[in-house]
C-alpha positions in Angstrom: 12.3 9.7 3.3 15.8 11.5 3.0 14.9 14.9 1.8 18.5 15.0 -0.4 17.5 11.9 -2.4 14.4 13.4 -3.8 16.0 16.4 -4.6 18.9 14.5 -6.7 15.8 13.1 -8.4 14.5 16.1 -8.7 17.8 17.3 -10.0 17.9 14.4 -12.4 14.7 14.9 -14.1 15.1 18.6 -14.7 18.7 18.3 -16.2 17.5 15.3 -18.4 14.5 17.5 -19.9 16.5 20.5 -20.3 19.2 18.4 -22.2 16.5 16.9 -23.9 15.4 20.6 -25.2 19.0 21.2 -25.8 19.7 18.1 -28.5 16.3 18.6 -30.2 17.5 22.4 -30.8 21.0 21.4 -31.8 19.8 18.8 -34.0 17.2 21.3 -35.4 20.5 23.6 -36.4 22.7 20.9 -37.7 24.9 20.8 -34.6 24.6 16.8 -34.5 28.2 17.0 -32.6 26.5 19.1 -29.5 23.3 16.7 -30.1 25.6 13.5 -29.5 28.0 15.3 -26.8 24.6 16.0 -24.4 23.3 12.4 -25.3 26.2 10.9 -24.1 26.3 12.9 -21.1 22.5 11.9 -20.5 23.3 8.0 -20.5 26.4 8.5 -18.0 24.2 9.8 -15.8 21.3 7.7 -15.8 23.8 4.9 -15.2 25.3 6.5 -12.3 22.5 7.1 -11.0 20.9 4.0 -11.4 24.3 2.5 -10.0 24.1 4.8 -6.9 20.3 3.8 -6.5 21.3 0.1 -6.7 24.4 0.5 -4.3 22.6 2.6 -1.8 19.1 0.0 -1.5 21.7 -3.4 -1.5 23.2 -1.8 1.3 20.6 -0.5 3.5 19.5 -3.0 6.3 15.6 -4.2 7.6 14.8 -2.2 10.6 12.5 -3.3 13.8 11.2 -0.7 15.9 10.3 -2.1 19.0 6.3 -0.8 20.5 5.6 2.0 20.9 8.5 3.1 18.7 7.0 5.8 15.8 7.9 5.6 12.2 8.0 8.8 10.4 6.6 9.4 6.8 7.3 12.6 4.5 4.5 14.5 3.2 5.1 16.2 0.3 8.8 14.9 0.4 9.5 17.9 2.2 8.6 17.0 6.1 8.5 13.9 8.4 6.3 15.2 11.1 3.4 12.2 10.6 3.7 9.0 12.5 3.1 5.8 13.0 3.4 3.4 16.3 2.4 -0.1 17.6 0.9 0.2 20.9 -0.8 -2.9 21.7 -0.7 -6.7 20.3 -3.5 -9.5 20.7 -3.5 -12.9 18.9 -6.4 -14.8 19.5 -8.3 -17.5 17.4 -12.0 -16.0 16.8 -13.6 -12.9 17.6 -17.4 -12.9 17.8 -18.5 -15.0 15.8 -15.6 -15.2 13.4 -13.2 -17.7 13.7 -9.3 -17.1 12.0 -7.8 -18.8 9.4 -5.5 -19.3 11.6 -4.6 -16.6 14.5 -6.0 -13.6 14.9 -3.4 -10.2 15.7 -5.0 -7.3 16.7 -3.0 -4.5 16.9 -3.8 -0.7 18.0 -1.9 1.9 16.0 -1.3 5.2 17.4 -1.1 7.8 14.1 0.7 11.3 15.2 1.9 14.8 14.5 4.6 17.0 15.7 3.5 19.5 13.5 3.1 22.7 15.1 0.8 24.5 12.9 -1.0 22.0 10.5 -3.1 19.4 10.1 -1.8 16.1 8.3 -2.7 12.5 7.5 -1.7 9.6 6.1 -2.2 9.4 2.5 -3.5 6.2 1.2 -2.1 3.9 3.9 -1.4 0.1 3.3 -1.1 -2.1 6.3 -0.1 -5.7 6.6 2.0 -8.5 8.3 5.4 -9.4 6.7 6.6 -12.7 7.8 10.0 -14.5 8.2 9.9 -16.0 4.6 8.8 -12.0 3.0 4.6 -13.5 2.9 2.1 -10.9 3.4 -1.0 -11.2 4.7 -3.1 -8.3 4.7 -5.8 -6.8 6.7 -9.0 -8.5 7.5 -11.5 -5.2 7.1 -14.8 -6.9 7.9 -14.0 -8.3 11.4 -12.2 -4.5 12.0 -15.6 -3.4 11.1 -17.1 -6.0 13.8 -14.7 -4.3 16.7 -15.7 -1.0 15.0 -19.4 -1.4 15.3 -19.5 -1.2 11.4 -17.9 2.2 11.8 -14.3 2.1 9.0 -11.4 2.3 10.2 -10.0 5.1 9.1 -6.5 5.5 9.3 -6.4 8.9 7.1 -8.4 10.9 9.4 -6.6 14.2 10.1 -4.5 14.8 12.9 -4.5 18.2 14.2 -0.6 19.8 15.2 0.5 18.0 18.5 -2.1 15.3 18.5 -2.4 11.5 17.6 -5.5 8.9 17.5 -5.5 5.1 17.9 -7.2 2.6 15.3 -7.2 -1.0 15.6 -6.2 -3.6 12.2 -7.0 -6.6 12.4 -4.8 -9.5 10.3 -5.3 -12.9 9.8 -2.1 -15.0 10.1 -1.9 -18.4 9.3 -0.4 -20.8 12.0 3.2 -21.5 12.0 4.3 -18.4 10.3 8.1 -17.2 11.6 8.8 -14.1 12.6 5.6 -11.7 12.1 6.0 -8.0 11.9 3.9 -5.1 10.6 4.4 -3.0 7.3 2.9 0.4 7.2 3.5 2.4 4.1 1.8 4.9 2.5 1.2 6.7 -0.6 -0.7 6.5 -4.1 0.4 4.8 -6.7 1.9 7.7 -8.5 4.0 8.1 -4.9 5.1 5.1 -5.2 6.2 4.6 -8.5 8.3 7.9 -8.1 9.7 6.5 -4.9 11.1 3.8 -6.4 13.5 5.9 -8.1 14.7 7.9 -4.6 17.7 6.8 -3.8 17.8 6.5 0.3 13.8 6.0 0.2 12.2 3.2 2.0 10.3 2.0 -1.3 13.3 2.4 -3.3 13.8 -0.3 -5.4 15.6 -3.1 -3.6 15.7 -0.9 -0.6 15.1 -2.5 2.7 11.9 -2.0 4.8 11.7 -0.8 8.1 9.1 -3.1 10.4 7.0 -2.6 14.0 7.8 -5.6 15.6 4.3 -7.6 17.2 4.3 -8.3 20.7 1.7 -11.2 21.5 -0.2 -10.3 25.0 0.2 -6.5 24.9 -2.8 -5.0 25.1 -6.7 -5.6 24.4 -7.8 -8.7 26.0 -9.9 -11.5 24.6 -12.7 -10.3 27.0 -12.7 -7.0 25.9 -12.6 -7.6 22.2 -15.8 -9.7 21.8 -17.8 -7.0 24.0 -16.8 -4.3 21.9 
């Protein structure tokens, strides 16, 4: 997240309350020209805004980071030390006994921090596979609990300054999808909707996403998988 775009929000939304306060007042004392004046003022800004939101997101471009590759998130909108990376890809067509709807990727995540002092996670994290056509498929969280040993997989766990864990998703894509590529987001819903209003933000509206490209045959082998 660009720091400057929340704080032009930020901006925004105070200048709007406190000319809010300011035309109730004037209306209160019969100054209805003031009232109108700071009303107008209001309106050319939301729509400058909103224009500057719109111009921004229609000309930002989809990003692939290739594996191993991290993408930063913001916590608190105020640092972009947590990450997240694709380090291995398998597609297969059953694992144990479960057999895919169509094929199978299993992909290990490595979640980080270059924090130096504290702890941070990943708050209410979403995975899933976008394809070529904008599909999603999300994650299939009962055979992740198979290759867990009915342990969850549990992608907020806190990483401690300088360290990083790995967690394996599991998503079942159907066959004949073009193009497959992981989405991680995260943030509540609250997050989001105010995210949507950032201009420069990922989850801006219209804004462009930023994708780990999938490797097929990088990583934990078929053998491996149905021992775990």
């Amino acid at each position: 997240m660009e720091i400057p775009g929340v704080l032009l929000l930020a901006v925004t939304i105070l200048g709007l309350l406190a000319g809010a306060v300011v035309c109730v007042v004037s209306l209160v004392r019969g100054w209805a020209g003031v009232a109108r004046s700071i009303a107008m003022v209001s309106i050319a800004w939301i729509a400058a805004y909103a224009s500057l939101l719109i111009v921004t997101s229609l000309a930002s471009r989809e990003r692939t980071l290739a594996l191993g590759e991290t993408k930063r998130f913001c916590g608190f909108y105020l640092d972009c030390h947590i990450g997240v990376a694709v380090e291995h890809v398998d597609t297969m067509s059953s694992i144990g006994d479960v057999r895919a709807g169509g094929t199978f990727y299993v992909v290990t995540l490595r979640v980080s921090s270059d924090a130096k002092r504290v702890p941070l996670h990943l708050e209410s994290p979403s995975v899933a596979i976008i394809d070529g056509e904008g599909f999603r498929y999300d994650r299939s969280l009962d055979v992740e609990r198979k290759l867990a040993r009915d342990e969850p997989v549990d992608l907020e766990r806190l990483v401690e300054a300088g360290h990083s864990f790995t967690r394996v998703v599991v998503i079942d894509v159907p066959h004949g999808v073009r193009s497959p590529r992981l989405r991680v987001t995260m943030g509540g819903s609250l997050d989001r909707a105010l995210e949507l209003a950032v201009i420069g933000d990922e989850d801006a509206f219209l804004h462009a996403p930023t994708l780990h490209a999938l490797v097929p045959g990088s990583g934990i082998s078929s053998a491996s998988v149905e021992a775990r």
